[in-house]
C-alpha positions as CSV (number, residue, x, y, z in Angstrom):
1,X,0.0,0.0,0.0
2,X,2.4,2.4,-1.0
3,X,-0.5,5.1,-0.8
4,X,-0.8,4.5,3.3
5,X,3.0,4.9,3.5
6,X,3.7,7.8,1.5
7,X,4.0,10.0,3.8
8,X,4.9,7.6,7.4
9,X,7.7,7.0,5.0
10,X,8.9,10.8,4.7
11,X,8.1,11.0,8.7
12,X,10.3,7.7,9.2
13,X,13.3,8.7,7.4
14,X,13.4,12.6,9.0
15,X,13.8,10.4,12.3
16,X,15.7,7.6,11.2
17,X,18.5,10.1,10.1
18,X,18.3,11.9,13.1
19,X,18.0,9.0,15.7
20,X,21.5,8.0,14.0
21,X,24.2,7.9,17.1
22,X,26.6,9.0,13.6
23,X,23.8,12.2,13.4
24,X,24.6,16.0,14.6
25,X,21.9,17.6,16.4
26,X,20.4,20.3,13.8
27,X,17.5,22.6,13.7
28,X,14.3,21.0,11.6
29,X,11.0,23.0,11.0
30,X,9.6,21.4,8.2
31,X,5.4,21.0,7.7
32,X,4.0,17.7,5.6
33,X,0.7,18.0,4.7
34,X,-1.3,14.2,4.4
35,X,-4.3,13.1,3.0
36,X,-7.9,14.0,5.3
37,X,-6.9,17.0,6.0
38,X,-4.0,16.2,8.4
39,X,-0.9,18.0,8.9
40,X,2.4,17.4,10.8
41,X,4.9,19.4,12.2
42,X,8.1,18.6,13.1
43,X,10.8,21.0,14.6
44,X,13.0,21.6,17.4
45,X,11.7,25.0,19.2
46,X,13.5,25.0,22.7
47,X,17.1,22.4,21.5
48,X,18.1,20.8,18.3
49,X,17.9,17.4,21.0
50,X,14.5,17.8,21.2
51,X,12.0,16.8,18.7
52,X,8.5,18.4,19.1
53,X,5.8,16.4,16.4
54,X,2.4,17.7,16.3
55,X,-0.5,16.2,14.8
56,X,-3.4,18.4,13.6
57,X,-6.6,16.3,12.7
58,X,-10.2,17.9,11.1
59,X,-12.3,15.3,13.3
60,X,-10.1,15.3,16.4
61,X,-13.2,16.5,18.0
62,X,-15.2,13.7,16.9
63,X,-12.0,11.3,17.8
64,X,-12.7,12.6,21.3
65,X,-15.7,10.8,22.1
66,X,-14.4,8.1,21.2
67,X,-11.7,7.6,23.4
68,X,-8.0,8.6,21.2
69,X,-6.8,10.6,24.1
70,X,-7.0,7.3,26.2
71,X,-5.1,5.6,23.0
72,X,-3.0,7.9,22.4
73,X,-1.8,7.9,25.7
74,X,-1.3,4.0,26.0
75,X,0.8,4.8,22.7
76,X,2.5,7.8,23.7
77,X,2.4,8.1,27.2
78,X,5.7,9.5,28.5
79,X,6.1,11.4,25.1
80,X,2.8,13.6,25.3
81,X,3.3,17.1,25.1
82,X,0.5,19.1,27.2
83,X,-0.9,21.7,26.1
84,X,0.0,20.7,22.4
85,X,1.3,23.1,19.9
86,X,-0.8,25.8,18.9
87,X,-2.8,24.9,16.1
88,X,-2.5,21.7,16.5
89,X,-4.5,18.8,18.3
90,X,-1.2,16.8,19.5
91,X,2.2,16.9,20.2
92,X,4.7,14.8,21.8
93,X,8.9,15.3,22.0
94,X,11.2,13.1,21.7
95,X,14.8,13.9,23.5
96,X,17.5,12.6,21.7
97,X,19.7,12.2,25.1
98,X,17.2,9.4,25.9
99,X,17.1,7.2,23.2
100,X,16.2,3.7,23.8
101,X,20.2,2.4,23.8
102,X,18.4,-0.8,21.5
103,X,18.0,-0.4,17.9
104,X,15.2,-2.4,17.7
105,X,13.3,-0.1,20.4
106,X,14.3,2.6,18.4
107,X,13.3,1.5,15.3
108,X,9.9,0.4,17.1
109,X,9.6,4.3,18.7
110,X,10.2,5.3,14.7
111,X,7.4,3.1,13.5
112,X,5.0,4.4,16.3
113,X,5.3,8.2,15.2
114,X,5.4,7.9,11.8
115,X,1.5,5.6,12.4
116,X,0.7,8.7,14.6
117,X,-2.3,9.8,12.1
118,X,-3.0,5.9,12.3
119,X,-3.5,5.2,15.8
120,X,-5.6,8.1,16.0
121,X,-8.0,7.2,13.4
122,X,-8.1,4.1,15.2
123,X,-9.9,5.2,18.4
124,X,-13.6,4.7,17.2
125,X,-12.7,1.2,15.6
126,X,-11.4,0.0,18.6
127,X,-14.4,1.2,20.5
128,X,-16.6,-0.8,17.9
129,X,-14.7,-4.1,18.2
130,X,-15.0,-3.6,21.9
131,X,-18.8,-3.1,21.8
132,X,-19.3,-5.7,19.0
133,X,-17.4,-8.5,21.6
134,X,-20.1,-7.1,24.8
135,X,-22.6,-7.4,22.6
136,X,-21.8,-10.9,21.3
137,X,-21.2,-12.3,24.6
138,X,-24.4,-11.2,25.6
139,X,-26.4,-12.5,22.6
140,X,-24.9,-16.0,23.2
141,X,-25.7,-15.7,27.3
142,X,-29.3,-14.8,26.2
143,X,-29.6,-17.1,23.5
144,X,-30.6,-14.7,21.2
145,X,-31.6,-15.7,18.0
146,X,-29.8,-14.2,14.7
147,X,-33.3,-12.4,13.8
148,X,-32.4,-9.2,15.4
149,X,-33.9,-5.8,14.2
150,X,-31.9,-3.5,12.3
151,X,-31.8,-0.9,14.6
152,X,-30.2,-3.0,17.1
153,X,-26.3,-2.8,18.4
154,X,-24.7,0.0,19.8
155,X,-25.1,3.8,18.4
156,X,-23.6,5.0,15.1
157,X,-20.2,6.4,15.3
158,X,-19.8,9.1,13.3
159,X,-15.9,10.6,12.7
160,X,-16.1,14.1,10.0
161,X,-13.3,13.8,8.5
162,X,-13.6,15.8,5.5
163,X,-15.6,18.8,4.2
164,X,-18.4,16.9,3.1
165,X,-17.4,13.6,3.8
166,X,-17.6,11.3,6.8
167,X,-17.4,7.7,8.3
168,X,-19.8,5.7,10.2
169,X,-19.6,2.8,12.2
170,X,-21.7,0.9,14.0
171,X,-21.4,-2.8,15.9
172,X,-24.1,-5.0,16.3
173,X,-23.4,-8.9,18.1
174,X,-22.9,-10.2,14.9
175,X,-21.2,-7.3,12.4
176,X,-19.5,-4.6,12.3
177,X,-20.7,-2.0,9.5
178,X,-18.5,0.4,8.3
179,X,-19.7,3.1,6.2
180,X,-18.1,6.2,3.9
181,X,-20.0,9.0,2.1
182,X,-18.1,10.1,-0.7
183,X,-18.5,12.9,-3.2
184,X,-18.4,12.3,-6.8
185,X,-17.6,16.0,-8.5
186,X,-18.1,14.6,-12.1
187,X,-20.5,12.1,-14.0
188,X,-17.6,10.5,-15.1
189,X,-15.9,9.8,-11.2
190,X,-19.4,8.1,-10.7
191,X,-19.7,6.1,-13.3
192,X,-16.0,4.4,-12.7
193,X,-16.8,4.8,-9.0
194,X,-19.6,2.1,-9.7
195,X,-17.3,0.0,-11.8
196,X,-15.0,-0.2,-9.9
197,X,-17.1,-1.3,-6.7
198,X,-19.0,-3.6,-8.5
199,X,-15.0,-5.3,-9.0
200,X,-15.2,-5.5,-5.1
201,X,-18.4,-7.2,-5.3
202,X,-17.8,-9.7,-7.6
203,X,-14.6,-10.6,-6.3
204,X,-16.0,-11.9,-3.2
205,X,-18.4,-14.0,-5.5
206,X,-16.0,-15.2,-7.6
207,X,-12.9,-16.5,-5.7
208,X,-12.7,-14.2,-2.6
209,X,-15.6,-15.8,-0.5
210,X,-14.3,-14.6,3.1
211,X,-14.3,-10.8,2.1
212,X,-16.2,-8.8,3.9
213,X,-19.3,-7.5,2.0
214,X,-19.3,-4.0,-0.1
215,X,-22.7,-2.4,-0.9
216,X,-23.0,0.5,-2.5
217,X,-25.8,3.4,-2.6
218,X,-26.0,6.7,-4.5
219,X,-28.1,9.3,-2.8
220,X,-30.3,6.7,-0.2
221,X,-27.8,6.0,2.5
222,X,-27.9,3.0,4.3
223,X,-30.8,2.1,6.5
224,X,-28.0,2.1,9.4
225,X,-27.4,6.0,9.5
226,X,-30.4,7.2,8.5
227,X,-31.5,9.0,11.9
228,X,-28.3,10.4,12.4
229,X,-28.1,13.9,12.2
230,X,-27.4,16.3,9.7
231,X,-26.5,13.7,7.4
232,X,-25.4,14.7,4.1
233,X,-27.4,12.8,1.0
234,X,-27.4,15.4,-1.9
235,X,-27.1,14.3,-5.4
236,X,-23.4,14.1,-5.2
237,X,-23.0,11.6,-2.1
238,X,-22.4,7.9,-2.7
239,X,-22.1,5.5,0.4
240,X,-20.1,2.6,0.4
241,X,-20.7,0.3,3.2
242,X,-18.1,-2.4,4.7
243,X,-19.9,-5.1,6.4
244,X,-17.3,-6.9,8.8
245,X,-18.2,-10.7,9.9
246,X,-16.2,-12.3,13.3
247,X,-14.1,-13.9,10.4
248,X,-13.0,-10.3,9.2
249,X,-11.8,-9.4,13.0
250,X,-10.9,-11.7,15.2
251,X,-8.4,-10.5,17.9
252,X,-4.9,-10.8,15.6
253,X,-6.8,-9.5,12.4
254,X,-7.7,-6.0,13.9
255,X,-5.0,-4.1,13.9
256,X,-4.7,-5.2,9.9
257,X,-7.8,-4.4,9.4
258,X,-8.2,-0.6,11.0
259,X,-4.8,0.0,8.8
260,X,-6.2,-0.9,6.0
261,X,-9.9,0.1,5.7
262,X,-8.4,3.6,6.9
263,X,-7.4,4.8,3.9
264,X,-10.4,3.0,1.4
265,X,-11.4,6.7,0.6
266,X,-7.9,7.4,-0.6
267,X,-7.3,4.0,-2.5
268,X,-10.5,4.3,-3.9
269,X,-10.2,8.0,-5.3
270,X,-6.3,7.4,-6.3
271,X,-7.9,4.2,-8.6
272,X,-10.5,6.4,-10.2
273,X,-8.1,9.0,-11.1
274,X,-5.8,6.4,-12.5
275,X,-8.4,5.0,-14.6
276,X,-9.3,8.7,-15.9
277,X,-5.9,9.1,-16.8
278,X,-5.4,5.7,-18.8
279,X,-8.9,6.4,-20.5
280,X,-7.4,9.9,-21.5
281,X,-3.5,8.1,-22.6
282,X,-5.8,5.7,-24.7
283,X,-8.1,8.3,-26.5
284,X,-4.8,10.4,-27.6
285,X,-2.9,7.2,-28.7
286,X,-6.0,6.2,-31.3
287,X,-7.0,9.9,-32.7
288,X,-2.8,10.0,-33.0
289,X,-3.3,6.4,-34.8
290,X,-6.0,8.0,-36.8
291,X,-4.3,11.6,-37.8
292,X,-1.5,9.0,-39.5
293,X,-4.2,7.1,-41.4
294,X,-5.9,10.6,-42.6
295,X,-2.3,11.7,-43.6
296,X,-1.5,8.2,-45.4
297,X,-4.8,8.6,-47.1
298,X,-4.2,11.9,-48.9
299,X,-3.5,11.9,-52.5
300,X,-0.1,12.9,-54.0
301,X,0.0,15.7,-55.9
302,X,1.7,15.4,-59.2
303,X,4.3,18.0,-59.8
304,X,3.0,20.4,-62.4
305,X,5.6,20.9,-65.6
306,X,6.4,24.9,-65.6
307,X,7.5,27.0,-68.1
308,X,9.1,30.4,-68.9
309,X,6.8,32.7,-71.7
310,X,9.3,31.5,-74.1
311,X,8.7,27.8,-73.6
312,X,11.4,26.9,-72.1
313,X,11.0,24.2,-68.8
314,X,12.5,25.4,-65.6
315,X,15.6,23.9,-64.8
316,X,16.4,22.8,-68.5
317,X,19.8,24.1,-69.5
């Protein structure tokens, strides 16, 4: 997923270089801005031995209720920076004078920043999981049948983390549904949008029969967030829902799981883009192909025998 990585890459090696023992402590300010509107800093404000990251997140609000200050400080804990940096949501430092002396702990402490955004999107899935496993326990205590009303489970969990564009995610004892609204700006980004989903779905019928199910809705959103509020369902919305069995994630499939269903809306825009963009390469390639037939297909003209007033041919001696 070298979309996911981009930019924990650009975070890992800023660090890597300067965790180095062969390194020289120098100044850094430098600002990376990430997909979901999410933007890092990294400097050294008070000593070039101290390295200040901050984090700022659209929906850390939203990431509040759902417990990512209690995550981020069983990540983070004797990093944490409080107050954070102004204008952003979090901050830790990390002193250079007390590196783990291992290079596998530091490699491990490297790893854990540069997933920073990660963890924090993480919060509400983690709550989910932890909800879907109270609520299975107590279906199979009460015996509960499997004919359970759709309304059912714990209460939507909605994280805004775009301008228009949000996740929702709701447990139940026997799912976990994960949902994104998406907006399509163009005909065209809907209609590969569909195509491209409809892949998803007929993968899992095909050869993929443990993938979790994809549904997809343009305008009616799912039955499962329709009475939450302020929901967005204008004519340029399209939900895509992620419906996760016990299969999908059992206790040493979660962390894979958050990590990657993360970043769908970015994978899934990135492949619409690229499909746009081979369409386009295609369409110049054939009316190139067809400008050389037109120009193969024109007739030669004869050169025309001239002569001076006298008679004479031009370029006869």
């Amino acid at each position: 997923m070298l979309l996911l990585q981009y930019h924990n890459l650009l975070i890992q090696s800023i660090l890597t270089e300067r965790f180095s023992p062969d390194s020289q402590p120098v100044s850094i300010d430098q600002v990376i801005s990430d997909f979901d509107n999410v933007t890092y800093h990294i400097s050294t404000p008070e000593s070039k031995t101290k390295i200040l990251i901050s984090l700022s997140i659209k929906c850390f609000n939203d990431l509040k209720k759902y417990g990512v200050e209690e995550l981020l400080r069983r990540e983070y804990g004797p990093y944490i920076v409080s107050p954070p940096e102004v204008g952003y949501d979090f901050s830790m430092v990390v002193d250079l004078e007390q590196l783990p002396a291992e290079i596998d702990s530091k490699e491990a402490l490297i790893e854990k920043i540069a997933l920073l955004k990660r963890n924090a999107l993480a919060a509400p899935f983690e709550k989910a999981f932890a909800q879907f496993d109270e609520l299975s326990a107590e279906a199979a205590k009460n015996s509960l049948d499997l004919s359970v009303p759709e309304d059912s489970g714990a209460d939507v969990m909605a994280i805004h983390y775009r301008d228009e564009e949000s996740i929702f995610i709701k447990a139940s004892h026997d799912r976990v549904t994960v949902i994104f609204s998406t907006v399509f700006r163009e005909e065209t980004d809907r209609v590969f949008g569909k195509v491209f989903l409809q892949e998803f779905v007929d993968a899992r019928r095909r050869a993929i029969q443990n993938a979790p199910q994809v549904l997809y809705s343009h305008k009616e959103p799912p039955l499962e967030i329709r009475s939450v509020p302020g929901l967005n369902a204008s004519d340029d919305i399209g939900f895509v829902t992620f419906v996760l069995f016990p299969r999908h994630i059992t206790k040493d499939r979660r962390d894979n799981c958050i990590s990657h269903i993360q970043i769908f809306r970015d994978y899934f825009h990135y492949h619409i883009k690229c499909s746009k963009a081979y369409m386009h390469s295609r369409m110049r390639f054939r009316v190139a192909e067809f400008l050389k037939v037109l120009n193969r297909a024109k007739p030669e003209v004869a050169e025309k025998e001239r002569k001076t007033a006298s008679g004479r041919r031009f370029g006869a001696r």
